[in-house]
C-alpha positions in Angstrom: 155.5 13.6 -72.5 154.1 16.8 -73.8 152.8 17.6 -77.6 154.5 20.5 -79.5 151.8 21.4 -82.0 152.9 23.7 -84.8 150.5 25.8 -86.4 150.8 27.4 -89.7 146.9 27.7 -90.4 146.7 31.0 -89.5 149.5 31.8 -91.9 149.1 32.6 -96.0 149.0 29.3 -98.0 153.4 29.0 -98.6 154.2 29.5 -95.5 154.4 26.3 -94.5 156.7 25.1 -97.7 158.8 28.5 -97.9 163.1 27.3 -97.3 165.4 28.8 -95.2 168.8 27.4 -94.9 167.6 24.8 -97.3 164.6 23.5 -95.3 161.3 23.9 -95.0 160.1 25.9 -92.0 157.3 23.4 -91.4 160.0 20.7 -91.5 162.8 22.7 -89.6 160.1 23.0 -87.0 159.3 19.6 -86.8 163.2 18.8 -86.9 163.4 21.7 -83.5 160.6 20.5 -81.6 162.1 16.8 -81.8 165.8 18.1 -80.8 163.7 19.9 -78.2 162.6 16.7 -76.6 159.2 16.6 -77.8 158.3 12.5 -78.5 155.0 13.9 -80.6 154.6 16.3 -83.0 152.0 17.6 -85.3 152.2 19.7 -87.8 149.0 22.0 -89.1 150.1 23.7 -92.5 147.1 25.2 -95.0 145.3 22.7 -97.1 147.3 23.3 -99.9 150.5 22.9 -98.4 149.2 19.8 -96.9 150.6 16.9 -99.2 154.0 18.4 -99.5 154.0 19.1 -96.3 153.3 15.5 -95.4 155.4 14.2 -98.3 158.6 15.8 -96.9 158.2 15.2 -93.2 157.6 11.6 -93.9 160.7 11.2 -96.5 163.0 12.6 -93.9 164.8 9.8 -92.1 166.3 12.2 -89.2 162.4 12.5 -88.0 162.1 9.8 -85.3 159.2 11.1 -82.8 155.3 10.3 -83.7 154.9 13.0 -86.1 151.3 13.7 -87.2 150.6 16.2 -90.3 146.9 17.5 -90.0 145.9 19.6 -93.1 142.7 18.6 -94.5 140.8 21.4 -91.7 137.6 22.5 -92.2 137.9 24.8 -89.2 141.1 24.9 -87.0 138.9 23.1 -84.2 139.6 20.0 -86.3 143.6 20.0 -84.9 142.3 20.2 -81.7 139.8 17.2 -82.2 142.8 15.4 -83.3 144.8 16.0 -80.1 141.8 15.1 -77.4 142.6 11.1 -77.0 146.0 12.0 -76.6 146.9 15.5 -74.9 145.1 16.4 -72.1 147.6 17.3 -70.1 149.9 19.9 -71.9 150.9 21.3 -75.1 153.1 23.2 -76.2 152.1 25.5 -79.0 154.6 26.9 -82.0 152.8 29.4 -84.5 154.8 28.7 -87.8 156.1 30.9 -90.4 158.8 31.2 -87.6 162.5 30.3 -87.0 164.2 29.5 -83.7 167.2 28.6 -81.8 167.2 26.2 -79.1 166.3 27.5 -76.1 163.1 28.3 -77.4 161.4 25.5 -77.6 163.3 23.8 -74.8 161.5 26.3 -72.9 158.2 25.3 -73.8 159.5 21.6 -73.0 159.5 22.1 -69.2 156.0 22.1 -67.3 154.4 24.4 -66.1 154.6 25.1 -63.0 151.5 24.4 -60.4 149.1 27.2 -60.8 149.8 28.5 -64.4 147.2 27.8 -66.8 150.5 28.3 -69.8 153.8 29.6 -70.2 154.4 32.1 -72.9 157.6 33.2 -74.4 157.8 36.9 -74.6 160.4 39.0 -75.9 161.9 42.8 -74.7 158.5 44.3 -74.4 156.1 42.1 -72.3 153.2 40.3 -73.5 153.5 43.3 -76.0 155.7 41.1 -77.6 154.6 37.8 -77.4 156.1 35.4 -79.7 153.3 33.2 -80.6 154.7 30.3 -78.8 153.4 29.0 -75.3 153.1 26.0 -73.3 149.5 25.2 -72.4 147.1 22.5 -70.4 145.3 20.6 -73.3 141.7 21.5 -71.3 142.5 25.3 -72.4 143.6 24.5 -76.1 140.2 25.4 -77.7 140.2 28.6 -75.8 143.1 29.7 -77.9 142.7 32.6 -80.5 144.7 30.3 -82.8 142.9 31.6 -86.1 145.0 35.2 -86.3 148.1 36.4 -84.8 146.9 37.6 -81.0 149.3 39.8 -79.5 150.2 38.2 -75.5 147.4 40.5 -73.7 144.4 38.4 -76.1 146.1 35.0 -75.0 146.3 36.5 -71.5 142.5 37.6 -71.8 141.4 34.2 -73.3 143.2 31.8 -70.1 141.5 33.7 -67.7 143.8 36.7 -66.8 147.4 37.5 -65.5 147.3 35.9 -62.4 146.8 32.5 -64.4 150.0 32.9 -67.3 153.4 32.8 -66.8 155.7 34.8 -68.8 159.4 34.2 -70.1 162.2 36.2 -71.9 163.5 35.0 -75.1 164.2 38.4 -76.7 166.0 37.7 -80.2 166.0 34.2 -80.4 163.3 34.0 -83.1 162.3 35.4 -86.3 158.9 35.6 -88.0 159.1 34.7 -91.4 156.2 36.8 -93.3 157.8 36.5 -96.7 160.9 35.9 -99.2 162.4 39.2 -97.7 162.3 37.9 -94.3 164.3 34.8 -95.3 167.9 36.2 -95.1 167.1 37.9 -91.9 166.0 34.5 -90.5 169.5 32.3 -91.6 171.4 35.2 -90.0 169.7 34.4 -86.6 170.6 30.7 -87.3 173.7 31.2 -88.6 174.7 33.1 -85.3 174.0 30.4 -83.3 176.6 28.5 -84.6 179.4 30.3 -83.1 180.3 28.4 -79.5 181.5 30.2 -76.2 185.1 28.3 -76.4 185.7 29.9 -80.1 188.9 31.8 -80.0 189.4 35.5 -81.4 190.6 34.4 -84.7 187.8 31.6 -84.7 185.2 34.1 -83.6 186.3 37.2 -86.2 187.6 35.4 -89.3 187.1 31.7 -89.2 183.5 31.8 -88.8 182.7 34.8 -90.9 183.6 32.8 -93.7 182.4 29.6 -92.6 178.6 30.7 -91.9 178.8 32.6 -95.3 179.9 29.4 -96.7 177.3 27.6 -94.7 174.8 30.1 -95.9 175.4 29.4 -99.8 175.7 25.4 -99.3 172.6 24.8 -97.5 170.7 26.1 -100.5 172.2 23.8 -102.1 171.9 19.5 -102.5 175.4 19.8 -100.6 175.0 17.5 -97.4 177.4 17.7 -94.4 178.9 14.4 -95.5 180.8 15.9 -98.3 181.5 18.9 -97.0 183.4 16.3 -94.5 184.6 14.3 -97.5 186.4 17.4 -98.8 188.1 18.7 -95.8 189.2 14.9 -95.4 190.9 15.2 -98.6 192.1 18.6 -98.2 193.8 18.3 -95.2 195.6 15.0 -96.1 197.3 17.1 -98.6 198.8 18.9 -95.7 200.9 15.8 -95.1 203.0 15.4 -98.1 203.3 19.2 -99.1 205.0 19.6 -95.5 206.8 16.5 -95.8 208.3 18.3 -98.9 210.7 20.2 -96.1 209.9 23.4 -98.6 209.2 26.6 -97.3 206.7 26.6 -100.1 205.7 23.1 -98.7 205.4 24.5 -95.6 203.1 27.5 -96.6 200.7 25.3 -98.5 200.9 22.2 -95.7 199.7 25.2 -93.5 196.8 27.0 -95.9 195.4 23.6 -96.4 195.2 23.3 -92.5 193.7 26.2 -92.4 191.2 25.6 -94.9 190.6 22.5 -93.9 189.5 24.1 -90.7 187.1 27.0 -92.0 185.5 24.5 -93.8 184.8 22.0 -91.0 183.1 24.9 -89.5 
C-alpha cells in the first residue's frame, strides 16, 4: 500500500496549523489521505508547527492509518530518509497549505501505470497548472524540487522528461490556501461538495443554501455532528404532537418543524 506524504515545509511557518471549516489543514489532510485509502501517512509541517502539529493528529481518535509527523528537519532530505525502509515503491505526494475534495487524492491512490515514472494532477491549463500533488516511485522522491513551489514543467524536467509522467485533470477540485483571505474561498469548495446528484430542486436551491451556510458557521465552532443530530432529533419529535393537535395551526408548525428538522440534517 502506497505512502501519501504531505508536505507543508516549503510553506510559511502557520500553514500547517491555519483552520478551515474548523480543522487544521495539516489534520484535514491527514483525515483525506486516510478516507483516500492511504494505510500510512506522514505529515512534514515547519519546525514550529511541529508539536501542535503532532499534538493534534495524535489526539484525534478518527485517525486510524500509521500516521508519522516529521518536523524536526534540518533539510527536507530528512523526510525522505525517513521514508527509505519503508517506501520504495510509490508515493504519493500532497503539497500542503491546500484543500481538496475526494477525487483528488483517490487519484493519487491508484498506481501508476507501467512506464510512468509519476502521475500528476493538473488542472485546465496543463502542467501549467500543476497542482502540487503527484503520485511517484519512492527511487525518484529525492529528485523532487520539493523545497519551493515548481510549476508541472520543473517536476516534468526533474523525472526525466514527458515521455516519463503522466498527466490527469482535476480542474477545480482544490484550493491553495496562501493565507487568512484564502480561507473562505477554500470552505466554499468544500461546502459544494456536499450537495449529492439525487438532491431535488428544492433540496438543491433552498435546502442546502441554508444548510452549508449553517454548516459554514458551526464547524468553527465546538459544535460536533452529534448534537447537531441531538437537535433535529428533538425538533422533529415536536412534529408529532403539534400535528396530533388536528389544528391547522398544528398542522403548519408539525410541518415547519419537519422542515427544519430537514435543513438541519443537512
Amino acid at each position: 500500500m502506497a505512502t501519501a506524504l504531505i508536505w507543508f515545509a516549503h510553506a510559511p511557518p502557520g500553514a500547517s496549523v491555519r483552520r478551515v471549516a474548523g480543522l487544521s489543514l495539516a489534520l484535514r489532510g491527514a483525515l483525506a489521505a486516510q478516507a483516500a485509502g492511504f494505510g500510512r501517512i506522514v505529515v512534514v509541517p515547519r519546525a514550529q508547527d511541529g508539536p501542535a502539529v503532532r499534538r493534534e493528529l495524535t489526539a484525534d481518535r478518527r485517525l486510524q492509518a500509521d500516521v508519522a509527523v516529521v518536523w524536526d528537519l534540518a533539510s527536507p532530505g530528512r523526510a525522505l530518509d525517513h521514508l527509505a525502509d519503508r517506501d520504495r515503491d510509490e508515493v504519493a505526494v500532497a503539497r500542503g497549505a491546500r484543500v481538496w475534495i475526494a477525487p483528488v487524492l483517490q487519484a493519487l491512490a491508484e498506481p501508476l501505470s507501467g512506464g510512468s515514472r509519476a502521475r500528476l494532477l493538473v488542472g485546465g491549463g496543463g502542467e501549467a497548472s500543476f497542482s502540487g500533488m503527484l503520485r511517484v516511485r519512492g527511487d525518484d522522491l529525492e529528485r523532487l524540487p520539493l523545497e519551493n513551489e515548481p510549476a508541472g514543467d520543473g517536476v516534468v524536467a526533474a523525472l526525466g522528461g514527458p515521455g516519463t509522467v503522466e498527466t490527469r485533470a482535476m480542474d477545480g477540485r482544490w484550493r491553495r490556501v496562501a493565507g487568512d483571505g484564502d480561507v473562505r474561498d477554500a470552505e466554499s469548495l468544500l461546502l459544494r461538495g456536499l450537495v449529492k446528484p439525487a438532491d431535488g430542486i428544492v433540496s438543491r436551491n433552498i435546502n442546502r443554501r441554508i444548510s452549508t451556510s449553517l454548516s459554514r458557521h458551526l464547524a468553527r465552532r465546538t459544535v460536533r455532528p452529534n448534537h447537531v443530530t441531538a437537535v433535529v432529533c428533538a425538533i422533529g419529535v415536536c412534529a408529532g404532537p403539534l400535528a396530533w393537535l388536528g389544528t391547522y395551526a398544528g398542522f403548519a408548525l408539525g410541518g415547519l418543524c419537519y422542515y427544519v428538522s430537514a435543513i438541519l440534517d443537512g
